[in-house]
C-alpha positions as CSV (number, residue, x, y, z in Angstrom):
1,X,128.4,96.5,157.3
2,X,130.1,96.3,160.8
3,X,133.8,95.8,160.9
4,X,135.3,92.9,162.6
5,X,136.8,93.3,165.7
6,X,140.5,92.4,165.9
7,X,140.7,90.1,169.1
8,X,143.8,88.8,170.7
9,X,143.3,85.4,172.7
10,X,145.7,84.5,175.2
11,X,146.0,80.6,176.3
12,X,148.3,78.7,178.4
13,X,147.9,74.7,179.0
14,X,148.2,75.1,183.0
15,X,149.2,72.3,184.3
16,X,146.8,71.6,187.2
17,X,143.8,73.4,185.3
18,X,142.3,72.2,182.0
19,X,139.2,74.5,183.0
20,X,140.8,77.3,181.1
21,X,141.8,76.0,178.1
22,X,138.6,74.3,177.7
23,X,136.5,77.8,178.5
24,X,138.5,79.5,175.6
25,X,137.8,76.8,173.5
26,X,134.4,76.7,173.4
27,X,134.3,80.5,172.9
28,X,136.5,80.6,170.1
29,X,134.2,77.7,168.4
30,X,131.1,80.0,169.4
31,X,132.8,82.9,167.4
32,X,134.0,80.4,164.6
33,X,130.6,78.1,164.2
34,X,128.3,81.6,164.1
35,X,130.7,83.6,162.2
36,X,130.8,86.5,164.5
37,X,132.3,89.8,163.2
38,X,135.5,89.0,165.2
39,X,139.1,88.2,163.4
40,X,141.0,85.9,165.5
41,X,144.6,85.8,166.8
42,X,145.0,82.8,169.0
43,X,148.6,83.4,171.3
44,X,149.3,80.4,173.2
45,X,152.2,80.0,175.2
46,X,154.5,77.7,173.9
47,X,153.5,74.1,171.9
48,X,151.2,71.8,174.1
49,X,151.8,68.3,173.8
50,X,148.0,68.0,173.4
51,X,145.1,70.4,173.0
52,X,141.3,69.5,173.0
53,X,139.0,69.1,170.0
54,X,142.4,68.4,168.0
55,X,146.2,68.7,167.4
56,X,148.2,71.7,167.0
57,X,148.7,71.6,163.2
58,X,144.8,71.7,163.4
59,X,144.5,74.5,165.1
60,X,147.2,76.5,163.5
61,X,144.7,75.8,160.6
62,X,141.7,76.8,162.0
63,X,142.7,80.2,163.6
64,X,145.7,82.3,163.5
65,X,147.8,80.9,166.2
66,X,150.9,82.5,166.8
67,X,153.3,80.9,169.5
68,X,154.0,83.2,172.6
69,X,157.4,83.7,174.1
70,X,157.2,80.9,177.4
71,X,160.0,82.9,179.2
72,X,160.6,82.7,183.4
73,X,157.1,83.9,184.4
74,X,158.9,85.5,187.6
75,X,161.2,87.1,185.4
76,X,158.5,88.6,183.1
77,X,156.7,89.8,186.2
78,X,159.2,92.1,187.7
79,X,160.2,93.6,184.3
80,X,156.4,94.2,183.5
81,X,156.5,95.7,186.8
82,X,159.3,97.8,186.3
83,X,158.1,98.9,183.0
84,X,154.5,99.4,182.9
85,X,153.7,96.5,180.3
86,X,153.6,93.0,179.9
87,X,156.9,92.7,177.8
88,X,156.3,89.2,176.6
89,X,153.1,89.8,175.5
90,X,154.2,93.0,173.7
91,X,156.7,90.9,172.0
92,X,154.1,88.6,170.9
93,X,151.6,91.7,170.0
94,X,154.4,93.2,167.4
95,X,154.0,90.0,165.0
96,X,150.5,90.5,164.8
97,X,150.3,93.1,161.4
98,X,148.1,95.8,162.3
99,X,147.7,95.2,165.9
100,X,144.7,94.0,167.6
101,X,141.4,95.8,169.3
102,X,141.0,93.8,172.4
103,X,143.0,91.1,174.2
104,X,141.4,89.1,176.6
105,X,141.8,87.3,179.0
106,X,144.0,90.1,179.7
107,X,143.9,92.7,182.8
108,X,146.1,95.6,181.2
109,X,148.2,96.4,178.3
110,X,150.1,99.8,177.4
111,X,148.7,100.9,174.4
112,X,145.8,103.0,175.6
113,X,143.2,102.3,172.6
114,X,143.5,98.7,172.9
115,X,140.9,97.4,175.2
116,X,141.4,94.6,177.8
117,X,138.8,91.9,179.7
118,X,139.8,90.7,182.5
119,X,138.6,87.4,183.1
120,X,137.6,86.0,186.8
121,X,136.3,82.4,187.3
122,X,134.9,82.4,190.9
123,X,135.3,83.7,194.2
124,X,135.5,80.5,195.3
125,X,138.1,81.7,197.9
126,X,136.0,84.5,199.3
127,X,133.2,81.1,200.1
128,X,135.6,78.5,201.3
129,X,138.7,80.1,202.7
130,X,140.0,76.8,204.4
131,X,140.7,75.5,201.1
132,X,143.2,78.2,201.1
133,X,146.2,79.1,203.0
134,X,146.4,83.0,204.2
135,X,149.3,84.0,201.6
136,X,146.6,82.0,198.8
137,X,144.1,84.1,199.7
138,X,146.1,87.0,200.2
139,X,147.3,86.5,196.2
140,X,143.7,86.2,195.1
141,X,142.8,89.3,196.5
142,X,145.3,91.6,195.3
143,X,145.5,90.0,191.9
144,X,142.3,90.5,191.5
145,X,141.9,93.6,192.7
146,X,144.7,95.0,190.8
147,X,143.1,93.4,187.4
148,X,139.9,94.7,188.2
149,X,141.3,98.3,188.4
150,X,143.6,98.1,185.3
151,X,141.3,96.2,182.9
152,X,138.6,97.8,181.0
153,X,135.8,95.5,181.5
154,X,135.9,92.0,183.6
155,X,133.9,89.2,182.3
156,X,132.3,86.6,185.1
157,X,130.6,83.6,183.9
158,X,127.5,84.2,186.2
159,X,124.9,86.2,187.6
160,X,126.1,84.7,191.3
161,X,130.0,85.4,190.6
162,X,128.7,89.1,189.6
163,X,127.0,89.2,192.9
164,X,130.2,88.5,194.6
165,X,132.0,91.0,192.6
166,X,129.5,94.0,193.4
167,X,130.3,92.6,197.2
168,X,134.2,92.5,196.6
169,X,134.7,95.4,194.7
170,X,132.0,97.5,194.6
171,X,133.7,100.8,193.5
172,X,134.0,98.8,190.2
173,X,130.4,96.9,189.7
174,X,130.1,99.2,186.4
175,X,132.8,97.0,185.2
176,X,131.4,93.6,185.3
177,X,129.8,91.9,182.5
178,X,128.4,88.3,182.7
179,X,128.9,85.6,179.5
180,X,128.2,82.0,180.5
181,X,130.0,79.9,178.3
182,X,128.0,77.0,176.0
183,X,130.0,73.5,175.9
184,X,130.7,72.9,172.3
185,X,129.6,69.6,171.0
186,X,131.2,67.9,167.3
187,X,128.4,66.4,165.1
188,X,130.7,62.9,165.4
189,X,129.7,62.8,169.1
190,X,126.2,61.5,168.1
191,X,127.0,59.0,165.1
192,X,129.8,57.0,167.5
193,X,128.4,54.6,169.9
194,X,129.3,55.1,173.9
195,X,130.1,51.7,174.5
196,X,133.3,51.9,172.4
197,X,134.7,53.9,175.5
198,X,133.2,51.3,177.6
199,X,134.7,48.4,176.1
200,X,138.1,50.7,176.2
201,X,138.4,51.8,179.9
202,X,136.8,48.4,180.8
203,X,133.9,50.0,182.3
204,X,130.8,48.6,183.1
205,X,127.6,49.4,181.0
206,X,125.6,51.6,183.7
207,X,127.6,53.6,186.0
208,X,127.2,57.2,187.0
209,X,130.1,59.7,185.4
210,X,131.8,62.6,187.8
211,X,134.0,64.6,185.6
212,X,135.4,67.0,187.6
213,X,139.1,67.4,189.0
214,X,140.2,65.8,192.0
215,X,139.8,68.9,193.6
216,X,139.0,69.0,197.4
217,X,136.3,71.4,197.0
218,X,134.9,68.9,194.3
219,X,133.1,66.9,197.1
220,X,134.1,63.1,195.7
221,X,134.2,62.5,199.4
222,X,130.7,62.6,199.9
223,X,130.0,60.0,196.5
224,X,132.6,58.0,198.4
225,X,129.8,57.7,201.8
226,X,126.9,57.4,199.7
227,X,128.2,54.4,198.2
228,X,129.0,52.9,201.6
229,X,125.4,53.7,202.9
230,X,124.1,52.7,199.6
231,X,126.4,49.3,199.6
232,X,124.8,48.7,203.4
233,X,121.7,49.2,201.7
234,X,122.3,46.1,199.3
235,X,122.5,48.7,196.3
236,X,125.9,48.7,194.4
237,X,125.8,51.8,191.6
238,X,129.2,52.3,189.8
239,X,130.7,55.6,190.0
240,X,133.3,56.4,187.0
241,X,135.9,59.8,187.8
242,X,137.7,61.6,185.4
243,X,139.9,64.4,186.3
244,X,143.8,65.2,186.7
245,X,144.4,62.8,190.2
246,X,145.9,66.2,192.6
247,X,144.9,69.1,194.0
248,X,147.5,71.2,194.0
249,X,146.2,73.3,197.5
250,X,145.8,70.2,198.9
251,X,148.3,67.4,197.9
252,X,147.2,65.0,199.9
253,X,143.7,64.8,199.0
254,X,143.8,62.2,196.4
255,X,145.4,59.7,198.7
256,X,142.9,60.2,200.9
257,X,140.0,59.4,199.1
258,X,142.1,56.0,197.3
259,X,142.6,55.3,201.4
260,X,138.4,55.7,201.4
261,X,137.9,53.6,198.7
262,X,140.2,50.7,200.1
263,X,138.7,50.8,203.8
264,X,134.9,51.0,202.6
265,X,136.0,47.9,200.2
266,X,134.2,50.0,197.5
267,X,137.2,49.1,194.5
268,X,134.6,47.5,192.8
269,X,132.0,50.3,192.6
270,X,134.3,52.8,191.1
271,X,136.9,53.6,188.6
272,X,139.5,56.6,188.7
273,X,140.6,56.8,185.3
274,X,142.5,60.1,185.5
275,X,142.8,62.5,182.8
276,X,140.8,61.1,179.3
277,X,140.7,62.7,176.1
278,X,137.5,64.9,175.2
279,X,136.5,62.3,172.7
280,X,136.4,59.8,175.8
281,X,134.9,62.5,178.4
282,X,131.8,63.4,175.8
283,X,131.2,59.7,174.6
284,X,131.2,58.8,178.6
285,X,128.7,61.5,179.1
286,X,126.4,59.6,176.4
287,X,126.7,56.2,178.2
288,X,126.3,57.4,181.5
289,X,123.0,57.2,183.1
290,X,123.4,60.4,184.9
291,X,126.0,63.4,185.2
292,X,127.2,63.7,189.0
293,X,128.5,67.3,190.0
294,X,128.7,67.1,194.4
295,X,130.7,70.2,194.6
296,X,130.6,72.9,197.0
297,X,131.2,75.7,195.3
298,X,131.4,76.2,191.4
299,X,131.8,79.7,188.9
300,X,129.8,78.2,186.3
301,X,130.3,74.5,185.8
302,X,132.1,72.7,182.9
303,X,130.8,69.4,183.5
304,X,127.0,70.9,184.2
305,X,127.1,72.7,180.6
306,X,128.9,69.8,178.1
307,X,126.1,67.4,180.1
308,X,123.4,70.0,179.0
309,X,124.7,70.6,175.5
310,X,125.1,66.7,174.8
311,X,121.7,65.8,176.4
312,X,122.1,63.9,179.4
313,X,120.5,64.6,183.1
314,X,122.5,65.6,186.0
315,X,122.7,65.2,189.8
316,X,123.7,68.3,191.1
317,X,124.4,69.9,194.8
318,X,122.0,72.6,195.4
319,X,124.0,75.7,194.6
320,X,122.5,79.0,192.9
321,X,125.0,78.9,190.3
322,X,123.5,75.1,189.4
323,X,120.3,76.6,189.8
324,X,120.9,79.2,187.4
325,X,122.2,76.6,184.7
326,X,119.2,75.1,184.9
327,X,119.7,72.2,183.3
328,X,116.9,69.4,181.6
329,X,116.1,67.0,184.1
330,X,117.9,67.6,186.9
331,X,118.0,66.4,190.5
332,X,119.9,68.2,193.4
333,X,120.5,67.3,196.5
334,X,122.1,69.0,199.7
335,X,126.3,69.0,199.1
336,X,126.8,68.5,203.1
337,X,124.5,65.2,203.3
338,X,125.7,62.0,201.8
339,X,122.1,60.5,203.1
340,X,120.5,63.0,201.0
341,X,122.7,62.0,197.8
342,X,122.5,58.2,198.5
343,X,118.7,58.6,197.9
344,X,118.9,60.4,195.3
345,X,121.5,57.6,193.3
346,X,119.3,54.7,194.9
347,X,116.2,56.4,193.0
348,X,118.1,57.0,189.3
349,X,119.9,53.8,189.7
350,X,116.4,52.1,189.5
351,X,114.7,54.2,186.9
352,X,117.6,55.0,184.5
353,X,119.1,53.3,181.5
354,X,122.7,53.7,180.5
355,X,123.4,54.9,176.7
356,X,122.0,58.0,174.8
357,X,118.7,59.5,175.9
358,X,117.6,60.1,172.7
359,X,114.6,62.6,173.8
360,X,117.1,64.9,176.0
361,X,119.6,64.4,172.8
362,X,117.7,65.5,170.2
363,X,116.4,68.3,172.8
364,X,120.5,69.6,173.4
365,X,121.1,69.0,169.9
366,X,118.0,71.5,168.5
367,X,119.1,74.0,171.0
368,X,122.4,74.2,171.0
369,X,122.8,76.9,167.6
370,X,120.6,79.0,169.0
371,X,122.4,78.5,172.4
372,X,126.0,78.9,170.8
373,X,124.6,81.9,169.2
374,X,123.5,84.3,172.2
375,X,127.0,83.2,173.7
376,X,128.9,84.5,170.7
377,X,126.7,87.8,170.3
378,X,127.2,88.1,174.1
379,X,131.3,88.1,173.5
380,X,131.0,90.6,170.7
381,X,128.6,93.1,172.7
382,X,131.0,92.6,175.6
383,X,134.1,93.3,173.3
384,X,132.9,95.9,171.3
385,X,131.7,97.9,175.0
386,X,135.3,97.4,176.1
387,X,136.4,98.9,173.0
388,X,134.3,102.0,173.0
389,X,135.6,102.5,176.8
390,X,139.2,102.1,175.5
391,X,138.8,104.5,173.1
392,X,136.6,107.3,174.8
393,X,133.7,106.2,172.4
């Protein structure tokens, strides 16, 4: 019988970027809902006043969760710096009895056998460097060259992100290793009506759902123009947002598009709710009549895969990471023309219903083991590589 492999998980609750916690999540439930040979020892920095999928008690239940140290990040930094090693996350290592094989996302660690995977989302700043400032980009490139170089394998979420790493670091491209994460989806999700988050937010019943972060690279802008050539048209679609309302590289973005909304007159076409609860966020996906996703440039996206896994079609901008997704029924449409994304709503706002498509449903709901399953053997293949390495096989 193969032994488990003793895996460290690291995860913060950024402020700015529930991307993260949400990617870890649904790999630790691919590990826990397949039973993969991998013991898990869940380090999360400091208590969260909320996590996903459940509260903190539940968690501590469900995997071994240890709390580790907060500290001054700066601080920690220079020390590590000084001293080879990550010294909070040594402290944190020590409680764990036996020690672990692997830690990831993690791009070093001083103890030579224990293996580390580096974790990079995008290179979204090598694409779209004015949505950076020079000392951003800068940052991105030494952190993640440095990573690259000290980790023993780094894991991209795409074949297009490894692409870009065999272009930014090709010295290295024997290090990449591609996982695209499966959204997760509860049983409950299908045996509670939508329309109790509809009679909650006080939504209408039809209306297209964007759930991404207010992010400038997001694109809302351009769902913004399509509904003002679509409003001139005599067609009024409704447009709920979800999402944390900032951008942190670009602060002022938010106000912006709330300026948009006011001088097109479109307040009555579309609803910024903010940040939701899961629950809300999958239950929305049900009653939508279509997932939106305009943005330019995208890793491997959250909102593309939980529309996939709950059974719901999308309308995507053409990228070759959407592509690659390839989700049921979807529609895409050029992420620089708000003409070519106007037609596309006009055409499913006359052919869709709102509420559960129960054919795509029962579709994302026979697929998803099996889906869940390669994603969880992928880890553990991935792992168990980065072991090997670690250990000079």
């Amino acid at each position: 019988m193969t032994s488990k492999l003793r895996a460290a998980f690291l995860m913060t609750a950024p402020k700015h970027w529930t991307g993260r916690t949400s990617y870890l999540q649904n790999l630790l439930e691919a590990i826990r809902q397949c039973a993969a040979p991998v013991e898990v020892c869940l380090l999360i920095q400091g208590k969260p006043d909320s996590l996903p999928w459940g509260d903190y008690d539940t968690f501590v239940k469900k995997y071994s969760l240890r709390e580790y140290p907060r500290g001054v990040r700066f601080v920690n930094r220079v020390v590590s710096r000084l001293l080879g090693y990550d010294v909070l996350l040594a402290r944190a290592l020590r409680m764990i009895p036996g020690g672990v094989d692997l830690i990831f996302p993690k791009d070093y660690y001083v103890e030579p056998q224990t293996a580390t995977l580096y974790w990079i989302p995008d290179f979204q700043h090598v694409h779209l460097p004015e949505m950076f400032t020079a000392d951003d980009i800068r940052s991105r490139d030494l952190g993640f060259r440095l990573g690259i170089r000290r980790a023993t394998l780094t894991v991209l979420s795409s074949r297009d992100a490894q692409k870009d790493f065999c272009r930014f670091a090709p010295d290295y491209a024997d290090k990449a290793r591609v996982m695209s994460f499966v959204a997760y989806v509860p049983r409950w999700v299908y045996s509670t009506s939508p329309r109790s988050v509809v009679v909650h937010h006080g939504l209408p019943e039809r209306f297209f759902y964007l759930p991404n972060q207010y992010w400038k690279h997001k694109n809302h802008m351009i769902v913004l123009e399509a509904l003002q050539m679509l409003k001139e048209r005599g067609v009024r679609p409704f447009v709920v947002c979800t999402g944390i309302p900032g951008d942190p590289r670009n602060p002022a973005h938010f106000d912006e598009l709330v300026k948009k909304i006011s001088h097109w007159d479109l307040q009555d076409q579309i609803a910024l709710l903010g940040l939701v609860p899961r629950e809300d966020v999958f239950l929305l996906i049900r009653q939508s009549i279509c997932v939106i996703n305009p943005s330019l440039f995208e890793g491997w996206s959250t909102s593309v895969e939980e529309a996939k896994s709950i059974g719901k079609r999308v309308l995507l901008s053409d990228l070759a990471v959407h592509r690659e997704q390839d989700p049921p029924m979807a529609t895409y449409f050029d992420p620089h023309s708000s003409e070519d994304l106007a037609d596309r709503m006009a055409e499913t706002w006359a052919d869709a219903t709102s509420g559960p498509d129960l054919e795509l449903e029962h579709r994302a709901q026979s697929e998803l083991p099996m889906r869940m399953q390669r994603y969880a053997a992928t880890f553990v293949s991935i792992a168990r590589d980065a072991v090997g390495i670690a250990r000079g096989r």
